[in-house]
N, CA, C and O atoms as CSV, one atom per row, in Angstrom:
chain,resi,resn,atom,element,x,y,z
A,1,UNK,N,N,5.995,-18.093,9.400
A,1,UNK,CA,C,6.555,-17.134,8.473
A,1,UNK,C,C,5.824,-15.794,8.632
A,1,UNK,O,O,4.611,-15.891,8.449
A,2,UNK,N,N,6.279,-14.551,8.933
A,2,UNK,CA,C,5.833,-13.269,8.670
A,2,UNK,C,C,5.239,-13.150,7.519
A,2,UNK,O,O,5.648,-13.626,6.460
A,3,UNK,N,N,3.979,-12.334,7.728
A,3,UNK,CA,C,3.752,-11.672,6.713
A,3,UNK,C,C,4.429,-10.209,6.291
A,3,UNK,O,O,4.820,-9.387,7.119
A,4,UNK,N,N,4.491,-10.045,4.879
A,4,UNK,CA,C,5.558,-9.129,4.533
A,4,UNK,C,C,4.658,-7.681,4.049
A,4,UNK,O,O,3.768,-7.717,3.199
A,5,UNK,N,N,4.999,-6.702,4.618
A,5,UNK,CA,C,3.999,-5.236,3.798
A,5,UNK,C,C,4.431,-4.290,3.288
A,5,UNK,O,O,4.754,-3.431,4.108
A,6,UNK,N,N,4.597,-4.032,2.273
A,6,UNK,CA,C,5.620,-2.587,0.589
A,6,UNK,C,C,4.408,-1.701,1.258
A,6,UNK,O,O,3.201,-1.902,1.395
A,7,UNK,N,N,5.304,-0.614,1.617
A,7,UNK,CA,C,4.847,0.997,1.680
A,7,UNK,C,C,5.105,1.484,1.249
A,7,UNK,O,O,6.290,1.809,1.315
A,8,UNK,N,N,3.972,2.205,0.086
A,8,UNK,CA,C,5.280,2.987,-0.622
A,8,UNK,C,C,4.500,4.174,-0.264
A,8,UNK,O,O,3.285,4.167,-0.463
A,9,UNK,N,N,5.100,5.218,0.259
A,9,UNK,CA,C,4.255,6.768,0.822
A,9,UNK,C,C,5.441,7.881,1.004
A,9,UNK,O,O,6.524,7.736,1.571
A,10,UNK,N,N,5.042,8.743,0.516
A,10,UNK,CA,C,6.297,9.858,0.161
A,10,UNK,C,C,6.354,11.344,1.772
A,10,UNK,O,O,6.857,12.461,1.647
A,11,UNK,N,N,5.719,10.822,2.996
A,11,UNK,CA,C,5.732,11.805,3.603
A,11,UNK,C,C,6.533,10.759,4.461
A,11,UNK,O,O,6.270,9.557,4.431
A,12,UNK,N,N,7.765,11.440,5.410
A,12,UNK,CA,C,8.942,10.307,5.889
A,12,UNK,C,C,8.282,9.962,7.512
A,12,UNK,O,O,8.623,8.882,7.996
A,13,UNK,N,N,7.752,10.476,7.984
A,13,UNK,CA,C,7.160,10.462,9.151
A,13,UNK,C,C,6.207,9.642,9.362
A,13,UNK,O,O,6.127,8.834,10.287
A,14,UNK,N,N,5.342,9.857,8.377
A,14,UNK,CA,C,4.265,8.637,8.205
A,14,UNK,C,C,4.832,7.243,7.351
A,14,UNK,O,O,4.294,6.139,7.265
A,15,UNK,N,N,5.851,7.627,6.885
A,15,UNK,CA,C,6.517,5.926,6.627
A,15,UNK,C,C,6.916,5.698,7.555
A,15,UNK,O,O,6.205,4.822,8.047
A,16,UNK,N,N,7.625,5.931,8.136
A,16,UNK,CA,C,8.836,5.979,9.262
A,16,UNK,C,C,7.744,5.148,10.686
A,16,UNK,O,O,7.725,4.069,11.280
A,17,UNK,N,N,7.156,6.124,10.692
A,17,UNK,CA,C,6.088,5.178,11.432
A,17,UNK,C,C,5.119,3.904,11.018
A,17,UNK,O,O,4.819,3.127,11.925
A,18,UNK,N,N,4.781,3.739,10.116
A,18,UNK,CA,C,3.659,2.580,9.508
A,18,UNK,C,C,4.802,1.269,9.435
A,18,UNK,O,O,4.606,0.076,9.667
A,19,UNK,N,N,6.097,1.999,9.010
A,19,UNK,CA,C,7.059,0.949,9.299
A,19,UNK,C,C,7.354,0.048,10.192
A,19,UNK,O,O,7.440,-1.165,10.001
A,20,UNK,N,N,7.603,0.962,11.748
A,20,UNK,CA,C,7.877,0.739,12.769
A,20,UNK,C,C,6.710,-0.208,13.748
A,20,UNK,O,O,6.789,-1.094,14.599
A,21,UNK,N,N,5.718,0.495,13.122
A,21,UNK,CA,C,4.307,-0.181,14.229
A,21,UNK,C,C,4.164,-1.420,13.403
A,21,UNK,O,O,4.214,-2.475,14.035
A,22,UNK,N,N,4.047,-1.467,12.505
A,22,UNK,CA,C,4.244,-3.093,11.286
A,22,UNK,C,C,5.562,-4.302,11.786
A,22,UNK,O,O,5.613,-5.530,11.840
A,23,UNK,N,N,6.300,-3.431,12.021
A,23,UNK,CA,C,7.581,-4.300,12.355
A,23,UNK,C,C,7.039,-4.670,14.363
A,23,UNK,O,O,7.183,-5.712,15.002
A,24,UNK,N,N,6.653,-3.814,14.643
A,24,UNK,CA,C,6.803,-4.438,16.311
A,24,UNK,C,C,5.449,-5.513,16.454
A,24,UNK,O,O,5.373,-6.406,17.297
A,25,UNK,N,N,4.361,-5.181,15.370
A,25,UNK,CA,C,3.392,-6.109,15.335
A,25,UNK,C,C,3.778,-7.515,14.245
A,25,UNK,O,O,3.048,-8.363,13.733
A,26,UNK,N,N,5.048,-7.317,14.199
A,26,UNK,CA,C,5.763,-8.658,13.608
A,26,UNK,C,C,5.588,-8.961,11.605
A,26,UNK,O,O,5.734,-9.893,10.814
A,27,UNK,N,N,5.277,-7.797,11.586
A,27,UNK,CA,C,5.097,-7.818,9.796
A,27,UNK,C,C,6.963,-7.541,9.546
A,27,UNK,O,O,7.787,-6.939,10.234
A,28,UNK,N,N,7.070,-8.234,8.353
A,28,UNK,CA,C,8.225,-7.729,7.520
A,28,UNK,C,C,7.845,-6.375,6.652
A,28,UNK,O,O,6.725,-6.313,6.145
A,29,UNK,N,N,8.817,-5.252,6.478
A,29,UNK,CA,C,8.523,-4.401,5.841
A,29,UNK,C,C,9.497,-4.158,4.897
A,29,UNK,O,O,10.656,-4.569,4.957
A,30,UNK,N,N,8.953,-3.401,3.916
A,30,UNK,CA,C,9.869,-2.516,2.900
A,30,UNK,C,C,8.937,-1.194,2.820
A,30,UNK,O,O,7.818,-0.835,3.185
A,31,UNK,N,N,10.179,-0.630,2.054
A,31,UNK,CA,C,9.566,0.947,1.923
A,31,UNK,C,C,9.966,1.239,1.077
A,31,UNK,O,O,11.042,0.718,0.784
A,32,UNK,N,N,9.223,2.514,-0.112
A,32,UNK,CA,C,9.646,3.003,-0.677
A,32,UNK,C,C,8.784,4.578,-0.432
A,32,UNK,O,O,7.613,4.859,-0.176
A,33,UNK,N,N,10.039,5.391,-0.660
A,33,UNK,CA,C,9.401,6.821,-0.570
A,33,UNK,C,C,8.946,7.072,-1.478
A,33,UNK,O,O,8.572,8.244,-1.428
A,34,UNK,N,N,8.590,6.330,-2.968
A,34,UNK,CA,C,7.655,6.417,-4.117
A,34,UNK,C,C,7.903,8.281,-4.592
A,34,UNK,O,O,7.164,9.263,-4.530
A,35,UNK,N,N,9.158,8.086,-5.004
A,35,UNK,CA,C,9.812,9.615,-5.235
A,35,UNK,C,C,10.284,8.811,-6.619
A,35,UNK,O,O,10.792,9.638,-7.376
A,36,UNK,N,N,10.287,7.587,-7.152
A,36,UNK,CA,C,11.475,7.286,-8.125
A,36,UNK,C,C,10.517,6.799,-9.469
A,36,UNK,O,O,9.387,7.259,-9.630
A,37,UNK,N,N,11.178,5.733,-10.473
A,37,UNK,CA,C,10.797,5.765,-11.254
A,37,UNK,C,C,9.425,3.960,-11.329
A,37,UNK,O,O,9.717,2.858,-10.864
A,38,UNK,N,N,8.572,4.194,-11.785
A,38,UNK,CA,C,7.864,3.206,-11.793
A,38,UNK,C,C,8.105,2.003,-11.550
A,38,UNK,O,O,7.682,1.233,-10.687
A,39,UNK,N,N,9.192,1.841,-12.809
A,39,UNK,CA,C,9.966,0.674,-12.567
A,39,UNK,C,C,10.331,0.148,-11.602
A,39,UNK,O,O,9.920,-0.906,-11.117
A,40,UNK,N,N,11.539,1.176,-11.053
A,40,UNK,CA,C,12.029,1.109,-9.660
A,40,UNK,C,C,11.214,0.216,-8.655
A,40,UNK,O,O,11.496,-0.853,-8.112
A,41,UNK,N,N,10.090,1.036,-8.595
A,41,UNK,CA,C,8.946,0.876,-7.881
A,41,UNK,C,C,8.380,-0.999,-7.687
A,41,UNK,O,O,8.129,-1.766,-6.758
A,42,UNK,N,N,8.405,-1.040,-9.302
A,42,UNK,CA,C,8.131,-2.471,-9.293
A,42,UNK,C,C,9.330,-3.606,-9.238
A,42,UNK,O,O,9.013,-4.761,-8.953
A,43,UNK,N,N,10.369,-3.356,-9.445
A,43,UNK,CA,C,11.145,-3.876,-9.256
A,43,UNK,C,C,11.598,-4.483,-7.684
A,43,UNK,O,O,11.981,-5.575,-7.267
A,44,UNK,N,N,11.380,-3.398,-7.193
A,44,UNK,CA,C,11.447,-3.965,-5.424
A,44,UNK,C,C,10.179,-4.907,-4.984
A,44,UNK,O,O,10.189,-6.076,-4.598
A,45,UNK,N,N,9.396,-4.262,-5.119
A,45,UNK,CA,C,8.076,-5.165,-5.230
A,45,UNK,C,C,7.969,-6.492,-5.536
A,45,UNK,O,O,7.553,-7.325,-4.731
A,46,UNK,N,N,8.403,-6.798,-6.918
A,46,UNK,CA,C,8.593,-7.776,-7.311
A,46,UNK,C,C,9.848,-9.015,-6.736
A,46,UNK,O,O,9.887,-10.243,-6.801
A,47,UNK,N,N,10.693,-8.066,-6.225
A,47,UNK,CA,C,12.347,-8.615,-5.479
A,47,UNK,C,C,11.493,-9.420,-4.145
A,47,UNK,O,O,11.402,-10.615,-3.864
A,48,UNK,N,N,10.922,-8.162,-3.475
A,48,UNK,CA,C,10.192,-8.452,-2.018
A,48,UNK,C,C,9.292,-9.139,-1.990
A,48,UNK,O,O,9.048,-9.653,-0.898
A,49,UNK,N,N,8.438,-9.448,-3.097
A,49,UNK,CA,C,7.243,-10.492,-2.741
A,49,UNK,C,C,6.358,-10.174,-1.606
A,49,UNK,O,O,6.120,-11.081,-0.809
A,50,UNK,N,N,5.833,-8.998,-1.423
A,50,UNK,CA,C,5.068,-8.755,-0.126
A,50,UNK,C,C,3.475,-9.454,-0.286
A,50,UNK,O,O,2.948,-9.908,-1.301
A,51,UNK,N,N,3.052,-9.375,0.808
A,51,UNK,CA,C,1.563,-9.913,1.017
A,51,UNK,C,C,0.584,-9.036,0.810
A,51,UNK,O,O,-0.514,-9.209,0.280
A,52,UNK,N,N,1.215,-7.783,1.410
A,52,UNK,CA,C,0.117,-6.747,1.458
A,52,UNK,C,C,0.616,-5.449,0.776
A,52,UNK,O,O,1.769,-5.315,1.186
A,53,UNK,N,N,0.394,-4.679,0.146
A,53,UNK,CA,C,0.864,-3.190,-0.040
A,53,UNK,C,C,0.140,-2.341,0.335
A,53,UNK,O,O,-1.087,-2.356,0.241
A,54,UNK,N,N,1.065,-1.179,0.983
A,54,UNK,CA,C,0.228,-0.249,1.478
A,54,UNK,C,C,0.616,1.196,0.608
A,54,UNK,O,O,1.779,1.599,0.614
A,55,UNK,N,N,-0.335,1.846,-0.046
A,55,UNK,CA,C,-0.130,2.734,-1.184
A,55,UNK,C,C,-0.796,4.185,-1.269
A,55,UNK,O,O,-1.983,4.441,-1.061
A,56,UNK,N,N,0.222,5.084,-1.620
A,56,UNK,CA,C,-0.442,6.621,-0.800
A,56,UNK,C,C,-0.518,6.881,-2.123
A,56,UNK,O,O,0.280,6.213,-2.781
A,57,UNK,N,N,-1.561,8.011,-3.072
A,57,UNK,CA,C,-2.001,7.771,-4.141
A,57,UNK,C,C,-1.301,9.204,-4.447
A,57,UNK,O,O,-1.117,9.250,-5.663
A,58,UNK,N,N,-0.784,10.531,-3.751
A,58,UNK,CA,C,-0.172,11.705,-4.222
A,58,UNK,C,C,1.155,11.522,-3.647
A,58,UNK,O,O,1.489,11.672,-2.472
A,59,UNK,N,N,1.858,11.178,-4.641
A,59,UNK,CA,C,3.253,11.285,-4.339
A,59,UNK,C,C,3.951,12.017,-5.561
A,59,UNK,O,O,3.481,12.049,-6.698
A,60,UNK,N,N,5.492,12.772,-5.041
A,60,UNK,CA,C,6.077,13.468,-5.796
A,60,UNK,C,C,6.437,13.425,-7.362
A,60,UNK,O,O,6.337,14.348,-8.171
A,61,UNK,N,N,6.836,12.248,-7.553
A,61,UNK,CA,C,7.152,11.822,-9.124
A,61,UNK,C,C,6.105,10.986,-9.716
A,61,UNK,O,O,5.682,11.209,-10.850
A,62,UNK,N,N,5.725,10.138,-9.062
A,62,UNK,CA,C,4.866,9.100,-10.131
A,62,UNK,C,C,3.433,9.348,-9.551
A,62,UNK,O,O,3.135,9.796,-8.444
A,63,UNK,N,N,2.565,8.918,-10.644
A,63,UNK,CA,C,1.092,8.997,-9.836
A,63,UNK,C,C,0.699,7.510,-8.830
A,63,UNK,O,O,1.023,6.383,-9.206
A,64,UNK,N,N,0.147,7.710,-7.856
A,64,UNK,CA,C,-0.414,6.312,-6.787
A,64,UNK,C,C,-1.198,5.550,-8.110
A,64,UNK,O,O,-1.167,4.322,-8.181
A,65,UNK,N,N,-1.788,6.230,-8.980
A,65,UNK,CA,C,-3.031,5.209,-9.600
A,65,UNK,C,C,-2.354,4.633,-10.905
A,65,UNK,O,O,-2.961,3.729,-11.479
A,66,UNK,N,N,-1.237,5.039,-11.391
A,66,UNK,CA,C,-0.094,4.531,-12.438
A,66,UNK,C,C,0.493,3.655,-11.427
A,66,UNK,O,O,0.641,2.524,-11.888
A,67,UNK,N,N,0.902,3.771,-10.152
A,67,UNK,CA,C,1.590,2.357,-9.458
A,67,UNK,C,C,0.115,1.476,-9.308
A,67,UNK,O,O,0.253,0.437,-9.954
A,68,UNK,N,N,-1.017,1.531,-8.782
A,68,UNK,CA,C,-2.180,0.520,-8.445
A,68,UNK,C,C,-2.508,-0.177,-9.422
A,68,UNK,O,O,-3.014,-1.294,-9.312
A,69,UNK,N,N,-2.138,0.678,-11.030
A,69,UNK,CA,C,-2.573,-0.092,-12.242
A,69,UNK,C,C,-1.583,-0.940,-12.474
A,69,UNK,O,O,-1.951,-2.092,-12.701
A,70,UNK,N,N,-0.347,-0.718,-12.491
A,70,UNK,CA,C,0.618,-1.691,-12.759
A,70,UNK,C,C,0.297,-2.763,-11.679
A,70,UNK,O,O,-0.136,-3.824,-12.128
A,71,UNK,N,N,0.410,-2.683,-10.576
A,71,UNK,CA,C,0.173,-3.810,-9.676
A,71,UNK,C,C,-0.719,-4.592,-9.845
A,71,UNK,O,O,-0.528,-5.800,-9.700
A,72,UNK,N,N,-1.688,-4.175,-10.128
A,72,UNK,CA,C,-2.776,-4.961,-10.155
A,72,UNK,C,C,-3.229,-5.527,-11.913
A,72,UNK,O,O,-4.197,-6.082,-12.434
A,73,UNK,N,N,-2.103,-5.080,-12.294
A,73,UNK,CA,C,-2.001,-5.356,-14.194
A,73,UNK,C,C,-1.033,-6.272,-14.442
A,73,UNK,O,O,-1.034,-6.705,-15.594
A,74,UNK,N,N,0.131,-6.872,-13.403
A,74,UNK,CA,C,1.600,-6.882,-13.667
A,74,UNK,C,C,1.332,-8.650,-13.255
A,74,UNK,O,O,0.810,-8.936,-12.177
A,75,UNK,N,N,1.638,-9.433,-13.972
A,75,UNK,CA,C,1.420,-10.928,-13.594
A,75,UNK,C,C,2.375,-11.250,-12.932
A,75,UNK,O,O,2.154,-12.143,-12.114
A,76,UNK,N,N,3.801,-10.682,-12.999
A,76,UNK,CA,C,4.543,-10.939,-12.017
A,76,UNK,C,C,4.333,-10.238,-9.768
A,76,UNK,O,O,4.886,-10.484,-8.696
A,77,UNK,N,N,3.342,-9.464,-10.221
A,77,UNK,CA,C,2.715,-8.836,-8.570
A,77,UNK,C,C,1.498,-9.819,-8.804
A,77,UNK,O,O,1.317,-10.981,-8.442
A,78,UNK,N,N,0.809,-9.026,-9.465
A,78,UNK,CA,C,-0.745,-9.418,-8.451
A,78,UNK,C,C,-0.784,-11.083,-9.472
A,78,UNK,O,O,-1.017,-12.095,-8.811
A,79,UNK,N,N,-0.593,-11.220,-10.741
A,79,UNK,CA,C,-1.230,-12.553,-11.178
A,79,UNK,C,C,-0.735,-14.162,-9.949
A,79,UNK,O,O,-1.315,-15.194,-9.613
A,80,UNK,N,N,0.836,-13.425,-9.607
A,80,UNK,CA,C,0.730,-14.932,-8.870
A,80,UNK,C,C,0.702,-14.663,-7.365
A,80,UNK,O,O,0.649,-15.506,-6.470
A,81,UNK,N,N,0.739,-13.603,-7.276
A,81,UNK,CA,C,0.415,-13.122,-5.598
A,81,UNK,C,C,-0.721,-12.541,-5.041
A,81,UNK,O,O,-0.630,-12.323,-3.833
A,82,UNK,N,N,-2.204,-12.098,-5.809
A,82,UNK,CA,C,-2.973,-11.996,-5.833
A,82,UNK,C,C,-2.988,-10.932,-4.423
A,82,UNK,O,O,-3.912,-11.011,-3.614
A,83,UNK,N,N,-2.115,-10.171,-4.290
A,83,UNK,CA,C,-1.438,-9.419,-3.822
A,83,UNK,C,C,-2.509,-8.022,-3.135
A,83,UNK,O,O,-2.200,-6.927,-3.606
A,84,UNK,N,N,-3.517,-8.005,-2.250
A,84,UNK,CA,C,-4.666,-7.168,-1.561
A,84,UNK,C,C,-3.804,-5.285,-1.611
A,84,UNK,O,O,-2.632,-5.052,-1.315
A,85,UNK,N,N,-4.530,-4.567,-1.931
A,85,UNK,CA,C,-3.554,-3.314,-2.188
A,85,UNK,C,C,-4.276,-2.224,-1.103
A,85,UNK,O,O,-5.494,-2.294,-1.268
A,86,UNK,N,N,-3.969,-1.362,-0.180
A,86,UNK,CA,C,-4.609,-0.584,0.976
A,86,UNK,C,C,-4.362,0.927,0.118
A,86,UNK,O,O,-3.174,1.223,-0.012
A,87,UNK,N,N,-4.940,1.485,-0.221
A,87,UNK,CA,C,-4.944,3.314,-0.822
A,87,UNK,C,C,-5.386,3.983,0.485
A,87,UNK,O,O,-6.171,3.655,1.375
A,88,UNK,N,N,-4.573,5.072,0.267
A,88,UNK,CA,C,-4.796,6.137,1.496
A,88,UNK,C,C,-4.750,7.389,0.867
A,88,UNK,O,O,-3.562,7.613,0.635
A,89,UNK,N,N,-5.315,8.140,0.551
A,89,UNK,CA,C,-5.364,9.560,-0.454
A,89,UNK,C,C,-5.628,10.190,0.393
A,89,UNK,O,O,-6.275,9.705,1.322
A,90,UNK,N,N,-5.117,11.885,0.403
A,90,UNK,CA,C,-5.477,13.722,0.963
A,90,UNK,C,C,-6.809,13.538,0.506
A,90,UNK,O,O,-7.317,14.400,1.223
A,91,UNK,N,N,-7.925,12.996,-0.247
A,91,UNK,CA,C,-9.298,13.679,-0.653
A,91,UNK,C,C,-9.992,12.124,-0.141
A,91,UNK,O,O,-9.547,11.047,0.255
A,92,UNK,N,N,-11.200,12.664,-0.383
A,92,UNK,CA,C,-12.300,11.541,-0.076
A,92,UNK,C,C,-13.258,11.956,-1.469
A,92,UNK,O,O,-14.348,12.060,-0.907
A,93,UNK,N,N,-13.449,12.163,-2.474
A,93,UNK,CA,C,-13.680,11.997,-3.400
A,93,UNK,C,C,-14.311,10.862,-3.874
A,93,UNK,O,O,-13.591,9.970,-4.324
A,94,UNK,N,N,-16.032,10.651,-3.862
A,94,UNK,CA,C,-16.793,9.223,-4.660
A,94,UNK,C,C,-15.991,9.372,-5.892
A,94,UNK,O,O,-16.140,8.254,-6.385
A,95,UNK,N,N,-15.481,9.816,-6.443
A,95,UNK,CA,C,-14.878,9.685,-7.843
A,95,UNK,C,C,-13.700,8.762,-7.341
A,95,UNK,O,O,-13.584,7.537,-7.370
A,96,UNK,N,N,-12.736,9.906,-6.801
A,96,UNK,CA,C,-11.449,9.008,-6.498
A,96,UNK,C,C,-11.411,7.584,-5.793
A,96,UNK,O,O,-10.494,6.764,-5.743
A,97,UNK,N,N,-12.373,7.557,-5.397
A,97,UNK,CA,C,-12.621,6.165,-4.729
A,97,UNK,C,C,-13.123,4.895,-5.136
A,97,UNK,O,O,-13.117,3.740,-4.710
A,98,UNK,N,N,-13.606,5.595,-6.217
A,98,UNK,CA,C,-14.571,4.551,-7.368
A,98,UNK,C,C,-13.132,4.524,-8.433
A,98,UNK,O,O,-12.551,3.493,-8.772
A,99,UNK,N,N,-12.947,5.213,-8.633
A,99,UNK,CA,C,-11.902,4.752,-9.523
A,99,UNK,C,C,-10.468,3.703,-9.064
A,99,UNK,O,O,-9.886,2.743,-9.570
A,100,UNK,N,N,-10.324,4.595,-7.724
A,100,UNK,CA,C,-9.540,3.210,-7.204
A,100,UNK,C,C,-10.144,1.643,-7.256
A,100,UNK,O,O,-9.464,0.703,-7.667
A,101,UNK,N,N,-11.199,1.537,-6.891
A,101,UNK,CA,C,-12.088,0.447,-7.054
A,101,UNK,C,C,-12.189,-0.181,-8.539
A,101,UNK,O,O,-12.480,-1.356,-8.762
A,102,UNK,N,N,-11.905,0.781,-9.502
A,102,UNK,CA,C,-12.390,0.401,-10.881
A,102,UNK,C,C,-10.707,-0.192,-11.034
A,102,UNK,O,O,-10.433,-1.239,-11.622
A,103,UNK,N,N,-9.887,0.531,-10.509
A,103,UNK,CA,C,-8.577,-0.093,-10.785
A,103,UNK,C,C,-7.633,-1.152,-9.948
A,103,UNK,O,O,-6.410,-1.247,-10.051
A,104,UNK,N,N,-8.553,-1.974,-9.041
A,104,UNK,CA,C,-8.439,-3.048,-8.423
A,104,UNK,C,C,-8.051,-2.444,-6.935
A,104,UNK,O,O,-7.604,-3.382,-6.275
A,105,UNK,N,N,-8.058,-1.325,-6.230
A,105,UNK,CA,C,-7.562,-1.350,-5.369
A,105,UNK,C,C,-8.967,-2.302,-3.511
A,105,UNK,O,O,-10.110,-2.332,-3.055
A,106,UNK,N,N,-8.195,-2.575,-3.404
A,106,UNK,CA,C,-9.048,-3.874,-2.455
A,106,UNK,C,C,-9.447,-2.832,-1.173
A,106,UNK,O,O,-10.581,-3.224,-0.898
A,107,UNK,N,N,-9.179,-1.865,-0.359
A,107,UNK,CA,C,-9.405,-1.306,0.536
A,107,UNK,C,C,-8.872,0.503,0.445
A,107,UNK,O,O,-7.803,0.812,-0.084
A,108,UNK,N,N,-9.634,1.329,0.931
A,108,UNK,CA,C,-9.227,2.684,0.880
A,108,UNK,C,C,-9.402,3.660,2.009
A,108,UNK,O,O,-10.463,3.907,2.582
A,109,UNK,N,N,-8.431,4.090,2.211
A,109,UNK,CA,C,-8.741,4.916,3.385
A,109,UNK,C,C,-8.309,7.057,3.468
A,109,UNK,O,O,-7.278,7.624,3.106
A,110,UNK,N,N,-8.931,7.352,3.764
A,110,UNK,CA,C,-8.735,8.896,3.757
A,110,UNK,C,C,-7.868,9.495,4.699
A,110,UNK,O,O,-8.175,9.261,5.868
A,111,UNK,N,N,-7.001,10.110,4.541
A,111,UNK,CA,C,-5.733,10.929,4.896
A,111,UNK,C,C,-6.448,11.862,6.588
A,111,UNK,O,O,-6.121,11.798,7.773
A,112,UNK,N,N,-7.351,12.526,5.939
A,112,UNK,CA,C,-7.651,12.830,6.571
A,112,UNK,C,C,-8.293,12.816,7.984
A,112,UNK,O,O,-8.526,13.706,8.802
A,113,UNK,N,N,-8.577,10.898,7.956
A,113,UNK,CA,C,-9.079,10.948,9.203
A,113,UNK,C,C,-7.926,10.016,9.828
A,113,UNK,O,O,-8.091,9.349,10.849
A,114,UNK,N,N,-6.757,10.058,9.090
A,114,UNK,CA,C,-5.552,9.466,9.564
A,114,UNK,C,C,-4.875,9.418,10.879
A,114,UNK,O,O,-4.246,10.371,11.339
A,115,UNK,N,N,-4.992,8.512,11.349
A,115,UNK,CA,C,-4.238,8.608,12.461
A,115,UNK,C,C,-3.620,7.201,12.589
A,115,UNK,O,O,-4.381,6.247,12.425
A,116,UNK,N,N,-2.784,7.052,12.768
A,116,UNK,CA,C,-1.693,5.914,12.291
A,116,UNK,C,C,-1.799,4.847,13.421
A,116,UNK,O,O,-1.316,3.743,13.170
A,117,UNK,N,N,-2.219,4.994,14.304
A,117,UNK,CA,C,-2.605,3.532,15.314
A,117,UNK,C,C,-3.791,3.296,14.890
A,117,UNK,O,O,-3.932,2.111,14.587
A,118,UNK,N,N,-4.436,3.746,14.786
A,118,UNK,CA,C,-6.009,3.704,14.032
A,118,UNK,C,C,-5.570,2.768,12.600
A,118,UNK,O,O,-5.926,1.614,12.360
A,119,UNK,N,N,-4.821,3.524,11.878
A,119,UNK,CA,C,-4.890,2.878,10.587
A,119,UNK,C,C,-4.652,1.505,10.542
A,119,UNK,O,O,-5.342,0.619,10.037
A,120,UNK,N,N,-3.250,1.419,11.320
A,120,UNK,CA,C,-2.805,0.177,11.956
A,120,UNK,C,C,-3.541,-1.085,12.011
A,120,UNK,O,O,-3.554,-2.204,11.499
A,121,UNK,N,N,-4.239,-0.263,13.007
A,121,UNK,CA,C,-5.491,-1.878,13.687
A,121,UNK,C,C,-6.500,-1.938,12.435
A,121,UNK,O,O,-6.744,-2.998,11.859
A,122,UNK,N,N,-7.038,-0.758,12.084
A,122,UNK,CA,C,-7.685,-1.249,11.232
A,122,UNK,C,C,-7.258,-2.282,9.945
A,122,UNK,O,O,-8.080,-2.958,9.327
A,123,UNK,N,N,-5.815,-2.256,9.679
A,123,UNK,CA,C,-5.515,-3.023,8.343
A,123,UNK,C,C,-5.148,-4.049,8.838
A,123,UNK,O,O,-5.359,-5.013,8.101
A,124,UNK,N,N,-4.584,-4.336,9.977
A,124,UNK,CA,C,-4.263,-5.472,11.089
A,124,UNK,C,C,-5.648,-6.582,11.093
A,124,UNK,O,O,-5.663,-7.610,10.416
A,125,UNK,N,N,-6.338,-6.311,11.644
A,125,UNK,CA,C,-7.533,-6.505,12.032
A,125,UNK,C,C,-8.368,-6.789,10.416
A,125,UNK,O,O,-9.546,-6.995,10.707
A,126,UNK,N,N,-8.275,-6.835,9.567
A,126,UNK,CA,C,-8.447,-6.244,7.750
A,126,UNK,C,C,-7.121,-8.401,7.658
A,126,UNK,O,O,-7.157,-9.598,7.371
A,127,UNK,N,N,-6.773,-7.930,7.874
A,127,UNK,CA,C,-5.115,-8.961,7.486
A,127,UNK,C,C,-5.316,-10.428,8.135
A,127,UNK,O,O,-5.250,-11.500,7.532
A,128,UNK,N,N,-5.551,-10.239,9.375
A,128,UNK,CA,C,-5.855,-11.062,10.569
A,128,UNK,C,C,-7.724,-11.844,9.834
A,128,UNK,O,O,-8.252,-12.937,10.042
A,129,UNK,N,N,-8.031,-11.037,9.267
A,129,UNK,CA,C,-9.919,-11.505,9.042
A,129,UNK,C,C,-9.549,-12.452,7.764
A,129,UNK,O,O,-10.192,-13.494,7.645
A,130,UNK,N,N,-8.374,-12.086,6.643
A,130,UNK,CA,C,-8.217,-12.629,5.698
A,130,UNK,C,C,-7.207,-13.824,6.073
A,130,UNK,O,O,-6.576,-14.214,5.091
A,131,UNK,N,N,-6.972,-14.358,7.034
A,131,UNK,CA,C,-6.202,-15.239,7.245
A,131,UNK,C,C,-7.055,-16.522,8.051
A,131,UNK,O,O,-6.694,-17.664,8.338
A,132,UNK,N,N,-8.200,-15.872,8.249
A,132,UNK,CA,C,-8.996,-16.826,9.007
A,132,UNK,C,C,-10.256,-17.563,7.699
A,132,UNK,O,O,-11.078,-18.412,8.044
């Protein structure tokens, strides 16, 4: 069985891709451009049952850390899926990072030193360690 990975990231290029390299390395994906309403948000989530989420914390309508709290608050995501959450934020901020941490997020990574085969292996390799 595939493992399944919710993106939700509001720049289309960098979904478009995290998608694509996920899918040829045999992950199931969904996406959301995290432009809509919370709900929304969880509602697919919850439909999709993913393994992993991958979560960009500045997006247009909702805040990343209002979706990480619900996820990681929501017994229907994380209580029975215990569901590992990846943050990728524009800042590197000990604040912002600690607070992701304070709000369950399991791994974090900075925008800035982004580079999307990089990110890849690293959460691959992150996925692959938790399966062993």
């Amino acid at each position: 069985m595939k493992d399944k990975i919710f993106i939700i990231e509001d720049d289309v290029t960098i979904l478009a891709s995290l998608k694509a390299k996920f899918s040829v390395l045999g992950f199931e994906t969904r996406t959301s451009f995290g432009d809509g309403d919370i709900n929304i948000i969880r509602h697919n989530i919850v439909k999709f049952k993913p393994d992993f989420i991958i979560l960009d914390l500045v997006l247009p309508q909702v805040s990343g850390f209002d979706i990480l709290k619900m996820i990681k608050n929501d017994e229907h995501i994380y209580g029975h899926l215990s569901t590992p959450v990846f943050v990728f934020a524009d800042f590197s901020s000990d604040n912002i990072r600690r607070h992701c941490v304070d709000l369950g997020a399991d791994y974090f990574f900075v925008k800035t030193d982004f580079i999307i085969d990089d990110f890849v292996t690293k959460v691959k390799k992150i996925i692959d360690n938790n399966h062993n």
